[in-house]
C-alpha positions in Angstrom: -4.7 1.2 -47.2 -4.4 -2.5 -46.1 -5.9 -5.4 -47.7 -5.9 -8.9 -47.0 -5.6 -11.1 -49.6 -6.8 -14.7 -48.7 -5.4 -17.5 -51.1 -8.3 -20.3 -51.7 -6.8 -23.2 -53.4 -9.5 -26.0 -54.7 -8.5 -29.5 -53.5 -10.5 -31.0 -56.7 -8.2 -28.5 -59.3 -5.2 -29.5 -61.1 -2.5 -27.3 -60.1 -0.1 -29.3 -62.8 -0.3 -25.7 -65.6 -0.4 -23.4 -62.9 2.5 -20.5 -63.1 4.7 -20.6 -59.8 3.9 -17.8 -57.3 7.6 -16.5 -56.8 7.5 -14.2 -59.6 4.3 -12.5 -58.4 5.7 -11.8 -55.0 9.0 -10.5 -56.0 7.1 -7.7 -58.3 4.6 -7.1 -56.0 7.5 -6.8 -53.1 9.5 -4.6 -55.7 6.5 -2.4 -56.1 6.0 -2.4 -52.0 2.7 -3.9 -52.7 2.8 -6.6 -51.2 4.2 -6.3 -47.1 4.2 -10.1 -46.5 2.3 -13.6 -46.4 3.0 -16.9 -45.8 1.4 -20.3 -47.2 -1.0 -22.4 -44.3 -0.5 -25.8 -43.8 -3.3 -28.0 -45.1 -6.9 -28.1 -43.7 -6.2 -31.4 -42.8 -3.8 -30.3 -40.2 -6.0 -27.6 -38.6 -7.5 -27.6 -35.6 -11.2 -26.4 -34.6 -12.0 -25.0 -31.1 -15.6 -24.0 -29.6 -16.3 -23.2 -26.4 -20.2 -24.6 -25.4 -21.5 -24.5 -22.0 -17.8 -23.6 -20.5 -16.0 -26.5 -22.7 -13.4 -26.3 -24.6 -14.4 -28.6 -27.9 -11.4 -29.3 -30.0 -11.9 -30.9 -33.6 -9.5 -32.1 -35.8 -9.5 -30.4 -39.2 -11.2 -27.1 -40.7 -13.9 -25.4 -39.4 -16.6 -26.6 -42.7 -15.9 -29.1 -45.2 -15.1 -27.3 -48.4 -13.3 -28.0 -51.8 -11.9 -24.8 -51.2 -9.5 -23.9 -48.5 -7.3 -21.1 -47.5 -3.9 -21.8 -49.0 -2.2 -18.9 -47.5 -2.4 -15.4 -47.2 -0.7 -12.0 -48.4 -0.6 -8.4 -46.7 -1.4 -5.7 -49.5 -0.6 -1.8 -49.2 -2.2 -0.2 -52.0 -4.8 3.1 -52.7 -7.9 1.7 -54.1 -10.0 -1.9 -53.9 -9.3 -1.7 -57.8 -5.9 -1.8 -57.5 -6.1 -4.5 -54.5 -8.5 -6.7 -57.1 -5.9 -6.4 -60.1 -3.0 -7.4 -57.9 -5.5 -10.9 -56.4 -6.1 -11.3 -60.2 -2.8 -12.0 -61.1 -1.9 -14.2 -58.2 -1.7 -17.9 -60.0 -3.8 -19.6 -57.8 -6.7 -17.4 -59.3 -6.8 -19.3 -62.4 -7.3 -22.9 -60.5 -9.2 -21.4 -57.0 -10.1 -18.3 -55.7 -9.0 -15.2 -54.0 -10.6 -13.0 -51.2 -9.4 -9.2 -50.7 -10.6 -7.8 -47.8 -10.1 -4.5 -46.2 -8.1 -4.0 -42.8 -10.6 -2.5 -40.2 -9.8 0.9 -39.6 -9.6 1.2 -35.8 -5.9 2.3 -35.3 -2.9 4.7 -36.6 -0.1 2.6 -36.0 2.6 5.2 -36.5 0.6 7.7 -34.7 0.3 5.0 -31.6 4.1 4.6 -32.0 4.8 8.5 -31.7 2.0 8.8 -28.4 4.4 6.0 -27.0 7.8 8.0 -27.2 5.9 11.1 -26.0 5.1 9.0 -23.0 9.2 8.3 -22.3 9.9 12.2 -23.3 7.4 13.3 -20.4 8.7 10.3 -18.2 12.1 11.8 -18.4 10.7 15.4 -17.6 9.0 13.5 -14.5 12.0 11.4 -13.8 9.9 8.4 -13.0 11.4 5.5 -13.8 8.3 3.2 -13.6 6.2 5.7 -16.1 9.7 5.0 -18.3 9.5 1.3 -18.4 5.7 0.9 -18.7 6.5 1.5 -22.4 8.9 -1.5 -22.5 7.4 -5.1 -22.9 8.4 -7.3 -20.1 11.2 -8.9 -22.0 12.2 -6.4 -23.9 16.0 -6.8 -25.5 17.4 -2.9 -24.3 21.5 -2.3 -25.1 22.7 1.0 -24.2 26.5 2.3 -24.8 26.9 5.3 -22.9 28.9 7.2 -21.0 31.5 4.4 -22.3 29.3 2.1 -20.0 27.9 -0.5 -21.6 24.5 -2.3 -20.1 21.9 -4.9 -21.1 18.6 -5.9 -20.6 15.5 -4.4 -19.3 16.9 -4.6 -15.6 20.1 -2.8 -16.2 18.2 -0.1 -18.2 16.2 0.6 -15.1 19.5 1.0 -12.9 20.7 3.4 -15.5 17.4 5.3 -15.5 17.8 5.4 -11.7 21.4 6.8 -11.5 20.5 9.4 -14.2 17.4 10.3 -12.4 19.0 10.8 -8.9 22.5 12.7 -11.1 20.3 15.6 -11.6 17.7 18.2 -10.1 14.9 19.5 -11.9 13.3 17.5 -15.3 15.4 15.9 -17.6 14.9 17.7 -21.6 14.4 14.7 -24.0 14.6 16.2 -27.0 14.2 13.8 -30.0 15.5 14.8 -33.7 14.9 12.8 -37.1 12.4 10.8 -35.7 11.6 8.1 -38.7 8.8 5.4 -38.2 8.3 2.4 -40.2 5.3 0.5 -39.1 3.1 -2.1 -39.9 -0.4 -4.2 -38.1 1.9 -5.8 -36.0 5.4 -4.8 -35.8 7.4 -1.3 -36.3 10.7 0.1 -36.0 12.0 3.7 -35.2 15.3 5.3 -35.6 16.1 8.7 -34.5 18.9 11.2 -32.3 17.7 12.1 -28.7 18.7 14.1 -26.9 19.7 14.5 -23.0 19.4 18.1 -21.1 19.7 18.7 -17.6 21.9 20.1 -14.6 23.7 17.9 -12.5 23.3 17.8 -9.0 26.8 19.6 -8.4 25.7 22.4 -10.7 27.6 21.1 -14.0 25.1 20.6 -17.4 24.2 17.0 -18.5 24.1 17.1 -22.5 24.4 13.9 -23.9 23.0 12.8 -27.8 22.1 9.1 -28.4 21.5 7.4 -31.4 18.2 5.3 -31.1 17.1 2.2 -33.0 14.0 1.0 -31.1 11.7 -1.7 -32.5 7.8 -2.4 -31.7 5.5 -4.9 -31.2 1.8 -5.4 -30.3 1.2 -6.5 -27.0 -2.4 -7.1 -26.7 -4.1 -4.1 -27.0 -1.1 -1.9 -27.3 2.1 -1.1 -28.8 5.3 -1.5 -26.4 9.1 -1.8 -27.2 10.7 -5.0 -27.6 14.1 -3.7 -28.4 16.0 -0.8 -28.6 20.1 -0.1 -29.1 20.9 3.4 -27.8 24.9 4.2 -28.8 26.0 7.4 -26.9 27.7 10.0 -30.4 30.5 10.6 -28.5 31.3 6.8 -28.4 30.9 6.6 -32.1 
């Protein structure tokens, strides 16, 4: 389970004794604990926006005047709150300000998004519709395929390659994927896995071609797409 762990630092505390965070993320990142985080730039530097009546209302600096102020933030993965609370408890910035764990809201399997997505291209392929195909692509996605000792780029060459292998063949196209390994996170994910090509040529011969597959996701508004994705034929390997 996902927690956030907001970092409050206190602008009236003396941070002169306090212990350095580096060894708290390395252990934490050792354990696999802690995904990632990053420190915020001072509430000075913030900006404040409300919308009133239509207008946009910009303020310079944080939203309430506080002593205390998010310093940062850290992305936790661990099985209880108690476990989340004794990890927050040992970040040094507890001892001179404060720290807030809060769960993720549970609205979404990522991995399980990421898998209904590369069903979508396995049925696309069986359709041979090449728009169905690059729906699951973001706009400008970075695609490099080797195949076929052809090598082509970008999200516009993928769909001329998807057009050719489309129009090679009659009947559905067999994508059969193998090994299929997700690792995911709120906002990003990669897979890697073999796929596999089936079909019969329009001359009557068999297409069976095995790729090797790195793909990597991103959140695009309310949904996951590919951003990237390196495809590297076996027989070229």
């Amino acid at each position: 389970m996902k927690y956030m762990l907001l970092v409050c630092g206190d602008d009236t505390a003396d941070a002169s004794g306090m212990a350095p965070v580096e060894p708290w993320v390395e252990e934490l990142g050792d354990r696999n604990v802690r995904l990632h985080g990053h420190r915020l730039a001072l509430p000075a530097e913030a900006v404040t926006v409300r919308v009133r009546g239509g207008e946009v209302l910009r303020t310079d600096g944080p939203f309430a005047e506080t002593k205390e102020y998010v310093a940062g933030f850290d992305i936790l993965e661990c099985d209880t709150l108690e476990e989340a609370v004794e990890a927050a408890a040992k970040h040094p910035v507890a001892t001179i300000g404060a720290m807030e764990v809060r769960r993720f809201w549970d609205d979404e399997d990522a991995e399980a998004a990421i898998r209904a997505l590369d069903a979508e291209l396995t049925e696309a392929a069986r359709e041979r519709d090449v728009d169905r195909a690059l729906a699951c692509y973001a706009p400008h996605a970075e695609v490099f395929h080797l195949a076929d000792g052809h090598e082509r780029q970008g999200l516009d060459a993928h769909r001329k390659a998807l057009q050719d292998l489309f129009a090679s063949v009659t009947g559905p196209v067999t994508r059969e994927v193998r090994d299929f390994r997700v690792q995911v996170d709120e906002s990003i994910g990669f897979a890697h896995s073999l796929v596999r090509l089936t079909a019969t040529r329009t001359d009557g011969t068999p297409l069976d071609e095995t790729l090797r597959v790195t793909t990597g996701y991103r959140d695009i508004g309310l949904r996951r797409l590919i951003t990237h994705e390196h495809a590297v034929s076996l027989k070229e390997t």
